[in-house]
N, CA, C, O and CB atoms as a CASP TS submission, in Angstrom:
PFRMAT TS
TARGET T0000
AUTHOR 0000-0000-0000
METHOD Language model
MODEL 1
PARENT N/A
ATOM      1  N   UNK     1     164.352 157.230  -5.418  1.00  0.00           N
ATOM      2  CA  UNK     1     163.309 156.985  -4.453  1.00  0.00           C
ATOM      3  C   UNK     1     163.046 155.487  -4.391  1.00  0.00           C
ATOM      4  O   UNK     1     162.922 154.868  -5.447  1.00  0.00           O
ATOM      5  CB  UNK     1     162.025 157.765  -4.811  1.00  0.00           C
ATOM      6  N   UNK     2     162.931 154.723  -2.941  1.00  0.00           N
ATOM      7  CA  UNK     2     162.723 153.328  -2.840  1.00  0.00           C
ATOM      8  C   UNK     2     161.313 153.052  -2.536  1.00  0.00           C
ATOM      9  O   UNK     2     160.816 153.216  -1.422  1.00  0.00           O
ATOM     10  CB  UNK     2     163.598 152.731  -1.836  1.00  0.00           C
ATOM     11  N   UNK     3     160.885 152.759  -3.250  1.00  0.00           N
ATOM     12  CA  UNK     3     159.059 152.341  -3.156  1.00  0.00           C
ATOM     13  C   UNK     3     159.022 150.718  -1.995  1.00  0.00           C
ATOM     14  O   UNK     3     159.847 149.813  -1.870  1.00  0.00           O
ATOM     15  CB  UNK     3     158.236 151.747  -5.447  1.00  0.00           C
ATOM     16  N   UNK     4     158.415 150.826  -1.696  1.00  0.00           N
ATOM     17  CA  UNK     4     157.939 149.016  -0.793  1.00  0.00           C
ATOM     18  C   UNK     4     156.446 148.677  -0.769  1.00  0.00           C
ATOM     19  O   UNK     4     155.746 149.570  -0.291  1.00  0.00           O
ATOM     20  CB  UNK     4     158.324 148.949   1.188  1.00  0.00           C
ATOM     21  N   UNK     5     155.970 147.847  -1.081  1.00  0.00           N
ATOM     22  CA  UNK     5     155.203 147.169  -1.399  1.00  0.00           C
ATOM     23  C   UNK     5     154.406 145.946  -0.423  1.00  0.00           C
ATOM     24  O   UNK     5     154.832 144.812  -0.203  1.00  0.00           O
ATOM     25  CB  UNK     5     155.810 146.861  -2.341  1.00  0.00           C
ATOM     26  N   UNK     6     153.284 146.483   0.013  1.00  0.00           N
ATOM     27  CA  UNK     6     152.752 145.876   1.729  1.00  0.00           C
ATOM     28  C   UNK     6     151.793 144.505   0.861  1.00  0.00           C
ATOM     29  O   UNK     6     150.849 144.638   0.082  1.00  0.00           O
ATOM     30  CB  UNK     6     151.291 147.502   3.087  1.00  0.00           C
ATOM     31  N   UNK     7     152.214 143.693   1.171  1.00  0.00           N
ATOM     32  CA  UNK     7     151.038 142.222   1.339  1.00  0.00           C
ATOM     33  C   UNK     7     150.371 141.952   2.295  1.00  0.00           C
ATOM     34  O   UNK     7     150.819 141.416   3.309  1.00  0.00           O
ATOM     35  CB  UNK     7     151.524 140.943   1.304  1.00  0.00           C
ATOM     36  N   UNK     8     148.370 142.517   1.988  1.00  0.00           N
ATOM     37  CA  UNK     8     147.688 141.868   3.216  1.00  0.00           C
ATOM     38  C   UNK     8     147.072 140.836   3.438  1.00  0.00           C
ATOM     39  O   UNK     8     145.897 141.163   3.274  1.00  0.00           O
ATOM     40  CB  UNK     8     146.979 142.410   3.616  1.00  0.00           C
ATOM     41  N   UNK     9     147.107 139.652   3.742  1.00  0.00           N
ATOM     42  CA  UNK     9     146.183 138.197   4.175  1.00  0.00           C
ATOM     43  C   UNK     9     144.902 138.486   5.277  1.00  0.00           C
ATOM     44  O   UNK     9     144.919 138.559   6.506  1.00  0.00           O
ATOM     45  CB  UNK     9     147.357 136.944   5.065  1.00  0.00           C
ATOM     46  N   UNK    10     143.934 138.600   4.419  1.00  0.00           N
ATOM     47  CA  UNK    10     142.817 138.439   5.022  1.00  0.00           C
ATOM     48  C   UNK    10     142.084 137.007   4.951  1.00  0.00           C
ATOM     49  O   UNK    10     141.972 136.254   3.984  1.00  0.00           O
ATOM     50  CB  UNK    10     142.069 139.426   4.541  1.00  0.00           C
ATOM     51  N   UNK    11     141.694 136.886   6.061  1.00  0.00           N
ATOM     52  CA  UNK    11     140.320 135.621   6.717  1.00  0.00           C
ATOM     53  C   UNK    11     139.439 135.598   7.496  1.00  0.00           C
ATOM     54  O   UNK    11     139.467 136.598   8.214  1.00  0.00           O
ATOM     55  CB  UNK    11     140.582 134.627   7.300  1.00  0.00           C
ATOM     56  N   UNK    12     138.601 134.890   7.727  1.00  0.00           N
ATOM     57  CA  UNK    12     137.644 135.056   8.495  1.00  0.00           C
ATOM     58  C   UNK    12     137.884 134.442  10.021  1.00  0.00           C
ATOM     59  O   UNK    12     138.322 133.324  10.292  1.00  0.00           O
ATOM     60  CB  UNK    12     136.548 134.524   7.787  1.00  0.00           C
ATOM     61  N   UNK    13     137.549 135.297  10.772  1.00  0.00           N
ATOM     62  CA  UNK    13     137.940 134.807  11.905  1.00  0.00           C
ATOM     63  C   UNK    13     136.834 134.497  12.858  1.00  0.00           C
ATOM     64  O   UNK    13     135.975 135.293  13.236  1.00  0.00           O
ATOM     65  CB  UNK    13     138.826 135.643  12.421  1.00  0.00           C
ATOM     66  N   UNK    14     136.986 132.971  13.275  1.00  0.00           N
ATOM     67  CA  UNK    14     136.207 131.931  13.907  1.00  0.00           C
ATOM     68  C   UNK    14     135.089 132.583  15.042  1.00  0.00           C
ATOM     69  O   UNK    14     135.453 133.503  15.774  1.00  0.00           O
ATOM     70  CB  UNK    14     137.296 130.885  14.625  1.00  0.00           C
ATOM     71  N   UNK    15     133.473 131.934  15.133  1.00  0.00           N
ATOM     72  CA  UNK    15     132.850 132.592  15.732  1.00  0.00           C
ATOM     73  C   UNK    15     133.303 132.937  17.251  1.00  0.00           C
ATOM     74  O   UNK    15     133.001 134.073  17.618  1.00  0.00           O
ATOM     75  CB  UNK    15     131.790 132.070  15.551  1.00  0.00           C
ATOM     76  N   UNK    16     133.884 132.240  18.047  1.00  0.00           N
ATOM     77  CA  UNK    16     134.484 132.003  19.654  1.00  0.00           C
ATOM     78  C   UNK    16     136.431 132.732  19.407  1.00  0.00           C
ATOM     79  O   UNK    16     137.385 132.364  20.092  1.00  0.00           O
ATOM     80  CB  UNK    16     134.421 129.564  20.175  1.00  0.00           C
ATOM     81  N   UNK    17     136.488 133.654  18.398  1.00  0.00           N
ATOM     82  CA  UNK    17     137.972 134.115  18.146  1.00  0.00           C
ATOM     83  C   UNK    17     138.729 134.248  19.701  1.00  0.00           C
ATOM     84  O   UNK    17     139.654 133.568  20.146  1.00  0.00           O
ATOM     85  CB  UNK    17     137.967 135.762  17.251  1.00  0.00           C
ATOM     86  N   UNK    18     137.869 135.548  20.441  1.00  0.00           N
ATOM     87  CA  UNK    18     138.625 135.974  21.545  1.00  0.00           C
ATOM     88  C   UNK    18     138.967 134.632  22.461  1.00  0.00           C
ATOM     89  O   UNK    18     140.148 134.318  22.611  1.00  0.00           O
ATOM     90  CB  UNK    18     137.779 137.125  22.354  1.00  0.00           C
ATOM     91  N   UNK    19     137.821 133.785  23.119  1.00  0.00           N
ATOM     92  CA  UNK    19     138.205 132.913  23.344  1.00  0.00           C
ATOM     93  C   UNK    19     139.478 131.508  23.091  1.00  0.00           C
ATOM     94  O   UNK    19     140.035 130.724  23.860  1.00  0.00           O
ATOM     95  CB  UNK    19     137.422 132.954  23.275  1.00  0.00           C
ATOM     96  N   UNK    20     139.517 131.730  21.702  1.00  0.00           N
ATOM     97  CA  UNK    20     140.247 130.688  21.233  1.00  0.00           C
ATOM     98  C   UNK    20     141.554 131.256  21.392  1.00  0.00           C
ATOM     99  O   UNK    20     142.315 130.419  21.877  1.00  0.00           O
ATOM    100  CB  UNK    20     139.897 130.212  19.846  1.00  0.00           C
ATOM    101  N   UNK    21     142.179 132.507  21.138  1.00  0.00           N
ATOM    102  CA  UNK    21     142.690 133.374  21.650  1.00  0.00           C
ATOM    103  C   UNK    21     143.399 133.273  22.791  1.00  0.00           C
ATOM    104  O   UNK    21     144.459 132.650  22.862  1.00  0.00           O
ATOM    105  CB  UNK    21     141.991 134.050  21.713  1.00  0.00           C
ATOM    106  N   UNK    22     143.014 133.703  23.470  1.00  0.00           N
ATOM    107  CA  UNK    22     143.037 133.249  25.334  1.00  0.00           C
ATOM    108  C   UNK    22     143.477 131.753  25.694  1.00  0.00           C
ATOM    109  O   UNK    22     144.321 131.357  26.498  1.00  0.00           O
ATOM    110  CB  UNK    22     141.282 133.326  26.101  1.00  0.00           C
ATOM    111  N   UNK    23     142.849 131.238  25.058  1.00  0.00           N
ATOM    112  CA  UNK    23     143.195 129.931  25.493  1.00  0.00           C
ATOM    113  C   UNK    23     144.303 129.460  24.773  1.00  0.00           C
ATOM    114  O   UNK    23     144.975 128.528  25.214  1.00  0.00           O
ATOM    115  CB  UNK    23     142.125 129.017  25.380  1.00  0.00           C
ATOM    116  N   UNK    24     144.654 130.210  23.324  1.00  0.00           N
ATOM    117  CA  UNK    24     146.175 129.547  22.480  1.00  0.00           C
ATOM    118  C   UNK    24     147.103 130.276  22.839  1.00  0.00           C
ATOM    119  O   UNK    24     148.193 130.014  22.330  1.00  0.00           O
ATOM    120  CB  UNK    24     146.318 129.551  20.802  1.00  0.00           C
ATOM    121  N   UNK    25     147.043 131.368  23.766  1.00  0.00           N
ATOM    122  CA  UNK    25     147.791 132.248  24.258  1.00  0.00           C
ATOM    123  C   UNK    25     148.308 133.124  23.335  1.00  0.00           C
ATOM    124  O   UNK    25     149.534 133.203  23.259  1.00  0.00           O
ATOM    125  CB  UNK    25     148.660 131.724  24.919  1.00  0.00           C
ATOM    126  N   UNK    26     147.685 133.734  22.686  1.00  0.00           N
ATOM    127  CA  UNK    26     147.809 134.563  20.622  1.00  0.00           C
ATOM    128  C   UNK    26     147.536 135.859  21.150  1.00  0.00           C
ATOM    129  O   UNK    26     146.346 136.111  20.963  1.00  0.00           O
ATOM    130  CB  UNK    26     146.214 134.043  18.939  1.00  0.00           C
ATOM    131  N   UNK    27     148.167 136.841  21.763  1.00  0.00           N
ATOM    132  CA  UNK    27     147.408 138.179  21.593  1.00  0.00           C
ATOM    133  C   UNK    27     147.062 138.373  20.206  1.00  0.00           C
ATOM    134  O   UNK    27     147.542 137.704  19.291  1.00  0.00           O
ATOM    135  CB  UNK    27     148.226 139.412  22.063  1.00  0.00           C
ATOM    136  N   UNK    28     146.066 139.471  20.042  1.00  0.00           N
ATOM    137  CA  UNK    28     145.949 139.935  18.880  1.00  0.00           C
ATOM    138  C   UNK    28     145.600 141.238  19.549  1.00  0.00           C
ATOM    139  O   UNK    28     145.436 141.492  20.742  1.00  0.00           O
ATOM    140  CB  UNK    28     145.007 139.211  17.852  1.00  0.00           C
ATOM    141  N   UNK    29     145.492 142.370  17.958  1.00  0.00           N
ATOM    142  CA  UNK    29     145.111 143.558  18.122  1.00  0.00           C
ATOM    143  C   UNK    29     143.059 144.044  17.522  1.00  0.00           C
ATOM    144  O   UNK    29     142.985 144.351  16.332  1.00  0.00           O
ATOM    145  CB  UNK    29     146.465 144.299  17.226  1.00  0.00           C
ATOM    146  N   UNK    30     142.601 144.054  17.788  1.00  0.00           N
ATOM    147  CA  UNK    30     141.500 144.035  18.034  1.00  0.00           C
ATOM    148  C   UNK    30     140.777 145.477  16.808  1.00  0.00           C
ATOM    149  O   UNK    30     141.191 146.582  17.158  1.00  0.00           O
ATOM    150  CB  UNK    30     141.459 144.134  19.768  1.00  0.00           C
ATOM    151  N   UNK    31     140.004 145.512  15.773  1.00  0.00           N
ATOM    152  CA  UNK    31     140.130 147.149  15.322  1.00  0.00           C
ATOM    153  C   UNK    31     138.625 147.210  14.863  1.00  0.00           C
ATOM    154  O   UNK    31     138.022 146.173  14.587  1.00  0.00           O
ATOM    155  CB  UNK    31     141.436 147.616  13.875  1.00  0.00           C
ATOM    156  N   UNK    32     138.019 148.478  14.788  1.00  0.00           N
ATOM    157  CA  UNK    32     136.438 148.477  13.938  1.00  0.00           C
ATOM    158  C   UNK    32     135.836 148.872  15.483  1.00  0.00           C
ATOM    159  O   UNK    32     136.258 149.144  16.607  1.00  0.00           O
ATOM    160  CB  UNK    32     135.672 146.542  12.983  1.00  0.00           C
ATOM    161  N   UNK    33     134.467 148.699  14.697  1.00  0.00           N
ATOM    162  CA  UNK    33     133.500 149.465  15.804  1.00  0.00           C
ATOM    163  C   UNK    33     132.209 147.846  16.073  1.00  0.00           C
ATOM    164  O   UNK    33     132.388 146.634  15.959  1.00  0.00           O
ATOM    165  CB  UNK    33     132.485 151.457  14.798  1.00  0.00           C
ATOM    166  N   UNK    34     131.107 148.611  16.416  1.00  0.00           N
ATOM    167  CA  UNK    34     129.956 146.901  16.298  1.00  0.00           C
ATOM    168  C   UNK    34     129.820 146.434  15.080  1.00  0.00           C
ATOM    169  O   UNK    34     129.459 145.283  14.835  1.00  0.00           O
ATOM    170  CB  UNK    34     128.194 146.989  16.711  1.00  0.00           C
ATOM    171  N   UNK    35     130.084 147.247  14.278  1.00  0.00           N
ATOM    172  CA  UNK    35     129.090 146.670  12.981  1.00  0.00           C
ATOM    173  C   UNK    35     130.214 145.769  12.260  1.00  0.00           C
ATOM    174  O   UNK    35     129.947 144.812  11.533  1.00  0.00           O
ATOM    175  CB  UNK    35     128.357 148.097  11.733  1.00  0.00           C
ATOM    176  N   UNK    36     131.862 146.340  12.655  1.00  0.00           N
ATOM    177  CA  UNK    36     132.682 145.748  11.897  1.00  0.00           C
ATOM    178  C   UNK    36     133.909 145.634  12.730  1.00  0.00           C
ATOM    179  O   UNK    36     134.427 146.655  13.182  1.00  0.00           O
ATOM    180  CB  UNK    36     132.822 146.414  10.645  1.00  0.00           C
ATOM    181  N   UNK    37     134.382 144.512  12.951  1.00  0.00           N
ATOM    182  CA  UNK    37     135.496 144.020  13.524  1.00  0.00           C
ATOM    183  C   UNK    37     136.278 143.056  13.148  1.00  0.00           C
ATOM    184  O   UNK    37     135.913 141.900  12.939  1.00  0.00           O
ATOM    185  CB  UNK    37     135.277 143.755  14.455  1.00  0.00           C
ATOM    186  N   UNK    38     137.843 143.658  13.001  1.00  0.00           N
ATOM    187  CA  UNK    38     138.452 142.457  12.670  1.00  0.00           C
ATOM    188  C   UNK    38     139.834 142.207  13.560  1.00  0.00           C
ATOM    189  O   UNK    38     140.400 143.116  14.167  1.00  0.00           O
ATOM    190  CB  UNK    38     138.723 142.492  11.122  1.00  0.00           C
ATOM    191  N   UNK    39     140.203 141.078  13.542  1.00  0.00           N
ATOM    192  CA  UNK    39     141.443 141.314  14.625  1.00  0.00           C
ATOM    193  C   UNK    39     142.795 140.709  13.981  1.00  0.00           C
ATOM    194  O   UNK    39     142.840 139.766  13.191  1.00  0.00           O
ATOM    195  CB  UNK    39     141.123 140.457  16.213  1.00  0.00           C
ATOM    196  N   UNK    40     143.806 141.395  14.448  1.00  0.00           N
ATOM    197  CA  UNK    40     145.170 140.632  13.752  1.00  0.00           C
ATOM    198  C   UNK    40     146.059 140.092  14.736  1.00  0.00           C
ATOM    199  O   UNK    40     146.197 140.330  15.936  1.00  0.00           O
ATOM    200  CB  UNK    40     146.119 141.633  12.858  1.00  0.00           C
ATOM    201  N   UNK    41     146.720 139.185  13.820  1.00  0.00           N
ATOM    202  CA  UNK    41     147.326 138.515  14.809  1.00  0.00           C
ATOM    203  C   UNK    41     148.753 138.395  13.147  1.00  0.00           C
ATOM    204  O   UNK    41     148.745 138.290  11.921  1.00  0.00           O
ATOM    205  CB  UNK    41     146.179 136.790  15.755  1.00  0.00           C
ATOM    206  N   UNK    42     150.163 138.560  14.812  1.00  0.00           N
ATOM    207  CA  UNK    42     151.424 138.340  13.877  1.00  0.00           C
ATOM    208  C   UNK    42     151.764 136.916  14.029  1.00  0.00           C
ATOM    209  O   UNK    42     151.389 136.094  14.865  1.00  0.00           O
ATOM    210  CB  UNK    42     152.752 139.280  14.266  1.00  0.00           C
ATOM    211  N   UNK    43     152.584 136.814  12.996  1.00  0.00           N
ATOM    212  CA  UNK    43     153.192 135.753  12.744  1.00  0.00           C
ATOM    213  C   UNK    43     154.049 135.177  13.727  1.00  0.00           C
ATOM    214  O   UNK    43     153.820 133.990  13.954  1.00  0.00           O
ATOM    215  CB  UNK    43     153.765 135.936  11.743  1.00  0.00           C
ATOM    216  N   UNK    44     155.140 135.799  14.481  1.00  0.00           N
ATOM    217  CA  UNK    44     155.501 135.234  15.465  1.00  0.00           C
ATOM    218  C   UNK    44     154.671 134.555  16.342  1.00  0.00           C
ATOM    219  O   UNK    44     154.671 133.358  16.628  1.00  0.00           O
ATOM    220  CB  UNK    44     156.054 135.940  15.966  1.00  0.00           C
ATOM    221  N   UNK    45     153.784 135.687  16.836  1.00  0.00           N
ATOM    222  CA  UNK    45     152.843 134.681  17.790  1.00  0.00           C
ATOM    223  C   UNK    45     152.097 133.367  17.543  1.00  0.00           C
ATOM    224  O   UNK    45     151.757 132.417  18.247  1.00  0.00           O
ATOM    225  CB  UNK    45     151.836 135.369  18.183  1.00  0.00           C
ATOM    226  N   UNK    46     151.987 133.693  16.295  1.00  0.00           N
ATOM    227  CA  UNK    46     151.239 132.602  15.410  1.00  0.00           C
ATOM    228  C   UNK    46     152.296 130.754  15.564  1.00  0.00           C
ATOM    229  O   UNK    46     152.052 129.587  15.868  1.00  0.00           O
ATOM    230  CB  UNK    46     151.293 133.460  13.347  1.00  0.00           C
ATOM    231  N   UNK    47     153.445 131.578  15.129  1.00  0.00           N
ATOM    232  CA  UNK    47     154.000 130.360  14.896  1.00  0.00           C
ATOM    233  C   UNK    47     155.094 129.703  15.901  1.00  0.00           C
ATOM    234  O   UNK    47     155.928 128.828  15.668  1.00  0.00           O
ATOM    235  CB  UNK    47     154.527 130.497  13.657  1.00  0.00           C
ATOM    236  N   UNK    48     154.784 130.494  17.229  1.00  0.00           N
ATOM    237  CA  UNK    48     155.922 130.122  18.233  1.00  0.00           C
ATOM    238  C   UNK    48     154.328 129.242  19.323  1.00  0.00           C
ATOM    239  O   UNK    48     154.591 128.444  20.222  1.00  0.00           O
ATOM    240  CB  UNK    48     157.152 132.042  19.143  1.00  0.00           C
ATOM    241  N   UNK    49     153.105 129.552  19.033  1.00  0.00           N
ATOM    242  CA  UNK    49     152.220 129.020  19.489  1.00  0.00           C
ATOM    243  C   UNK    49     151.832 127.391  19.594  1.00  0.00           C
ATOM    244  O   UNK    49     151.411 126.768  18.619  1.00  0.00           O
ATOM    245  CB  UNK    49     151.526 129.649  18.972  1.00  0.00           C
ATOM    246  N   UNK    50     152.039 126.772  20.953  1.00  0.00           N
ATOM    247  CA  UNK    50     152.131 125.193  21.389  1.00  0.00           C
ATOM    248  C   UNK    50     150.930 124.222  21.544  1.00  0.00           C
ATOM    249  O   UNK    50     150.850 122.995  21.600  1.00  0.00           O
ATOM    250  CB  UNK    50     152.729 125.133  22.710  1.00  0.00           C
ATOM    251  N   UNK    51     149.750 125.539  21.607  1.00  0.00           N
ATOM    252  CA  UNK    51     148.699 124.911  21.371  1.00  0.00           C
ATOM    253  C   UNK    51     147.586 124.123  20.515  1.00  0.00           C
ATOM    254  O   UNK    51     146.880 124.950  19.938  1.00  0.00           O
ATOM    255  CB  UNK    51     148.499 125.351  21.625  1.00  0.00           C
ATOM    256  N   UNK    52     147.319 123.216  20.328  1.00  0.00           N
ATOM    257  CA  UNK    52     147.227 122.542  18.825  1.00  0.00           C
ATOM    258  C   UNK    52     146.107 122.553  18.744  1.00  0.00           C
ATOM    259  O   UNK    52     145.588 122.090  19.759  1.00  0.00           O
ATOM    260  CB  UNK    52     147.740 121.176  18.455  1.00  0.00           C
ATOM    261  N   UNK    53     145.037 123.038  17.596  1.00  0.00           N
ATOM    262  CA  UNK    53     143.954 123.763  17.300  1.00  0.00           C
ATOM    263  C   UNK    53     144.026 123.920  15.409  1.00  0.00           C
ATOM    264  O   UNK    53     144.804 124.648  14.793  1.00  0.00           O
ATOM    265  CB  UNK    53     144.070 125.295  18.283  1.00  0.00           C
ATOM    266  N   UNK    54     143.118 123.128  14.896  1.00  0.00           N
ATOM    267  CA  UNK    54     142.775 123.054  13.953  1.00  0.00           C
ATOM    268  C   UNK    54     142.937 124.868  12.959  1.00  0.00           C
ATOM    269  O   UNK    54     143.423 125.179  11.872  1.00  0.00           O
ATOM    270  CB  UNK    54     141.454 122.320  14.310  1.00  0.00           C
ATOM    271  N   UNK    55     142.176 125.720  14.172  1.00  0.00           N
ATOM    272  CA  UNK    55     142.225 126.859  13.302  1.00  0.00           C
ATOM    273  C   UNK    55     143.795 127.520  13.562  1.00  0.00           C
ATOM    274  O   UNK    55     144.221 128.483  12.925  1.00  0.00           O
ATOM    275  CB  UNK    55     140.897 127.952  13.690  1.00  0.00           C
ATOM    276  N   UNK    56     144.485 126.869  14.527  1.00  0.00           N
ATOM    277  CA  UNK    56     146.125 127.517  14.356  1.00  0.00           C
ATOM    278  C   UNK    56     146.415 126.807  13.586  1.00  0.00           C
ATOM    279  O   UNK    56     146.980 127.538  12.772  1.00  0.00           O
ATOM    280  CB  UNK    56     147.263 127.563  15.464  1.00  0.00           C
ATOM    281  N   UNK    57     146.463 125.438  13.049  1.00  0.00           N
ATOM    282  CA  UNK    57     146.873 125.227  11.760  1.00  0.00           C
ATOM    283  C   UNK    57     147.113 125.936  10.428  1.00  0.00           C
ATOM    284  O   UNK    57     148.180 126.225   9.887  1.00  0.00           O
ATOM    285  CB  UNK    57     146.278 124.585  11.548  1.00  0.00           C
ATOM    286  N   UNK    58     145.945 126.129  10.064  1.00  0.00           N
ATOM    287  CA  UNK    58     145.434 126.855   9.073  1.00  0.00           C
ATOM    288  C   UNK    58     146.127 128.513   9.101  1.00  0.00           C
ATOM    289  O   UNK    58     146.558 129.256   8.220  1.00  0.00           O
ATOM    290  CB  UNK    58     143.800 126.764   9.283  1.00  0.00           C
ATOM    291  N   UNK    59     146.005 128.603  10.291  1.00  0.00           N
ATOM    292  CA  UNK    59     146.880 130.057  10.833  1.00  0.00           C
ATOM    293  C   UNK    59     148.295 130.073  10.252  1.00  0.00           C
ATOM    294  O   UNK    59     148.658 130.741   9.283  1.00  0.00           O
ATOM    295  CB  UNK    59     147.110 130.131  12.646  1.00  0.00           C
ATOM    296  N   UNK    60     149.048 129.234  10.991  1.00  0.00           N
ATOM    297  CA  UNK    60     150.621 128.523  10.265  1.00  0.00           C
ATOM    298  C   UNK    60     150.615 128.200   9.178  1.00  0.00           C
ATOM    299  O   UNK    60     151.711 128.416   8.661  1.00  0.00           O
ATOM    300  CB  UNK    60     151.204 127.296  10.739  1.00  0.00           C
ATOM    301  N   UNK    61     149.651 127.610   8.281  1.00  0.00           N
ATOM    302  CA  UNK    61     150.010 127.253   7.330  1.00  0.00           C
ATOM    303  C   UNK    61     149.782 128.990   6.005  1.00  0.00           C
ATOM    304  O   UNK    61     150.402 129.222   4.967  1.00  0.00           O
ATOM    305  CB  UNK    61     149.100 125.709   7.191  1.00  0.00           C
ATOM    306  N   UNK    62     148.777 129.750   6.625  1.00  0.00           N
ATOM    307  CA  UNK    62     148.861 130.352   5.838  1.00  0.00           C
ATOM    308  C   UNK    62     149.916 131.511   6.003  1.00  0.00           C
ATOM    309  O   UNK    62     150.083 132.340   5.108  1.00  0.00           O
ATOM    310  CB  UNK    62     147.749 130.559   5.617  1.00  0.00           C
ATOM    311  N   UNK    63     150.533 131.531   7.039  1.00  0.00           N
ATOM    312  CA  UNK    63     151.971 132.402   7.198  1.00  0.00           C
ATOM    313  C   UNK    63     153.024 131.472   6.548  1.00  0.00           C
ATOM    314  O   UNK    63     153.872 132.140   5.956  1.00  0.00           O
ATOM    315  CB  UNK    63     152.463 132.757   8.952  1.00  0.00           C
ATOM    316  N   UNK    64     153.257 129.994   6.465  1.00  0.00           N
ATOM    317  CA  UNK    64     153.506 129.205   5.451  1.00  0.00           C
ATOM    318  C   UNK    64     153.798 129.493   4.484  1.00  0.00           C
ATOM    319  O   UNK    64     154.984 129.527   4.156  1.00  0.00           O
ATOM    320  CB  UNK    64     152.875 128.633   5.220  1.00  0.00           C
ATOM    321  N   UNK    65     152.478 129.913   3.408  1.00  0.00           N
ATOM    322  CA  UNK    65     152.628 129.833   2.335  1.00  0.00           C
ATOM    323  C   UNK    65     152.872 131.079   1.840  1.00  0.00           C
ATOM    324  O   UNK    65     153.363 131.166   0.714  1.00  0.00           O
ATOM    325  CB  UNK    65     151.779 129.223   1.874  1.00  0.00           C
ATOM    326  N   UNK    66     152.576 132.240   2.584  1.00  0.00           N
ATOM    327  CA  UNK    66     152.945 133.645   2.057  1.00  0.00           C
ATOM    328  C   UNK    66     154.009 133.876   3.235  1.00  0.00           C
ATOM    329  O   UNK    66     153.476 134.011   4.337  1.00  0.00           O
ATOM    330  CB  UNK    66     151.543 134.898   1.941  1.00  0.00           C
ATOM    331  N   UNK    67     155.346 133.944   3.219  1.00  0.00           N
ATOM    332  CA  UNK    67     156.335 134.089   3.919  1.00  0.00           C
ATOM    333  C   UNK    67     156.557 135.800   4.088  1.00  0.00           C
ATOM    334  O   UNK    67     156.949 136.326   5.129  1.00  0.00           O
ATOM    335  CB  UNK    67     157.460 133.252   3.258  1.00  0.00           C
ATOM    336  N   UNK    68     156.267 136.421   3.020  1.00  0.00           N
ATOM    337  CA  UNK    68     156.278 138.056   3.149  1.00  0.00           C
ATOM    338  C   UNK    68     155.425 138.641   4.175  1.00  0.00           C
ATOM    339  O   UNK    68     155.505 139.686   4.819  1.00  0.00           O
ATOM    340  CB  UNK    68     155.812 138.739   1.852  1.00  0.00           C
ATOM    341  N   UNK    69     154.403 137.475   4.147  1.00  0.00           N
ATOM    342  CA  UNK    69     153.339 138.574   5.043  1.00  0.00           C
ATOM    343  C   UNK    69     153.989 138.166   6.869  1.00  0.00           C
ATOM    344  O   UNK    69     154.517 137.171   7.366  1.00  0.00           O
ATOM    345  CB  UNK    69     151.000 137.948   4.729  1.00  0.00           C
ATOM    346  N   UNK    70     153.615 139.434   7.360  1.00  0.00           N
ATOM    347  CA  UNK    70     154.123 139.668   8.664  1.00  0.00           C
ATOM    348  C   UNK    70     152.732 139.839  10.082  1.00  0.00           C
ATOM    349  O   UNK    70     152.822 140.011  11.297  1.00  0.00           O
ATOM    350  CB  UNK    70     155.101 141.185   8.398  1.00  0.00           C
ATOM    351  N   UNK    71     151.835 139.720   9.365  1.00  0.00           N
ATOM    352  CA  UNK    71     150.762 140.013  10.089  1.00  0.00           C
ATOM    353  C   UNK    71     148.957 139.432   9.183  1.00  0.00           C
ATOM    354  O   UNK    71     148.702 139.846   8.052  1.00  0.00           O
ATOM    355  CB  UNK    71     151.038 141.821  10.319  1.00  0.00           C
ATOM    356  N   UNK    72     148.108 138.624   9.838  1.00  0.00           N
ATOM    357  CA  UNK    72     147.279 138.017   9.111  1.00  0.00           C
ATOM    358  C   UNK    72     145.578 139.550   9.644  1.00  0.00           C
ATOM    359  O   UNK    72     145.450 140.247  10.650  1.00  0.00           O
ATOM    360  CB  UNK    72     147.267 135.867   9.752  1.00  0.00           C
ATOM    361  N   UNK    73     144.956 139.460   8.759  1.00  0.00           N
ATOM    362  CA  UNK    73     143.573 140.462   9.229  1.00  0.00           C
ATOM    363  C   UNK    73     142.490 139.267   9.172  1.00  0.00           C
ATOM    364  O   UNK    73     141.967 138.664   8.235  1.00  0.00           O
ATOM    365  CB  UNK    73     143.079 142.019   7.931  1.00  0.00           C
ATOM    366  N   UNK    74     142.360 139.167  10.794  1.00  0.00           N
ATOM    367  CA  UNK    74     141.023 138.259  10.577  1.00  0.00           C
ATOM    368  C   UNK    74     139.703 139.201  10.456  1.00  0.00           C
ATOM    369  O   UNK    74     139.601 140.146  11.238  1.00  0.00           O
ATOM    370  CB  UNK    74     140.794 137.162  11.951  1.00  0.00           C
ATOM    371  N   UNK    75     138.885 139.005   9.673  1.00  0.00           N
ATOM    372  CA  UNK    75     137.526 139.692   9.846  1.00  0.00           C
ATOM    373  C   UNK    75     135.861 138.872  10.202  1.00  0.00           C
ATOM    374  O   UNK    75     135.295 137.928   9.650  1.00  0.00           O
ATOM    375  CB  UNK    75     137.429 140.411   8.437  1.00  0.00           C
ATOM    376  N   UNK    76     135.584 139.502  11.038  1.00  0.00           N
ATOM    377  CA  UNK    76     134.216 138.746  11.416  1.00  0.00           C
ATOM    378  C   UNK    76     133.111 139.254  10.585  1.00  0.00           C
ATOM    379  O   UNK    76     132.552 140.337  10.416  1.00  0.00           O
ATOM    380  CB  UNK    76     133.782 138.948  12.973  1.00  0.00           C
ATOM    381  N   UNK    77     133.001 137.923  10.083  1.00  0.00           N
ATOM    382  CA  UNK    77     131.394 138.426   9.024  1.00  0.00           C
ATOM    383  C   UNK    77     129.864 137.941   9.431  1.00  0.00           C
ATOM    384  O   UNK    77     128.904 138.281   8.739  1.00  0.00           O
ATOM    385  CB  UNK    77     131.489 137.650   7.301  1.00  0.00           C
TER
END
């Protein structure tokens, strides 16, 4: 039997997300109800993205540094 082993990267994601979003051209997938929402966004999109934005930095860099992970969970707190 082959077992696999999932790595998740969670962060907090910026008060104006959807917006910033839209404008870096990043779909993400959107999940939760009012009380709790968080949205993900993959790495491709992440890192084929031309728009230059402090929080896509940080975005790239942390698909960067964990190369396994395939998908980041932003959560709004």
């Amino acid at each position: 039997m082959k077992t696999r082993t999932h790595t998740i990267l969670f962060g907090t994601a910026c008060p104006s997300f959807e917006d910033w979003s839209k404008t870096s051209d990043i779909p993400y997938e959107k999940e939760g109800e009012w009380d709790y929402i968080s949205y993900i966004v993959n790495w491709h999109d992440v890192m084929h993205c031309k728009t230059p934005s402090p929080y896509l930095s940080e975005l790239q860099q942390a698909f960067k540094d964990n190369p396994e992970i395939e998908n980041i969970t932003l959560e709004v707190i």
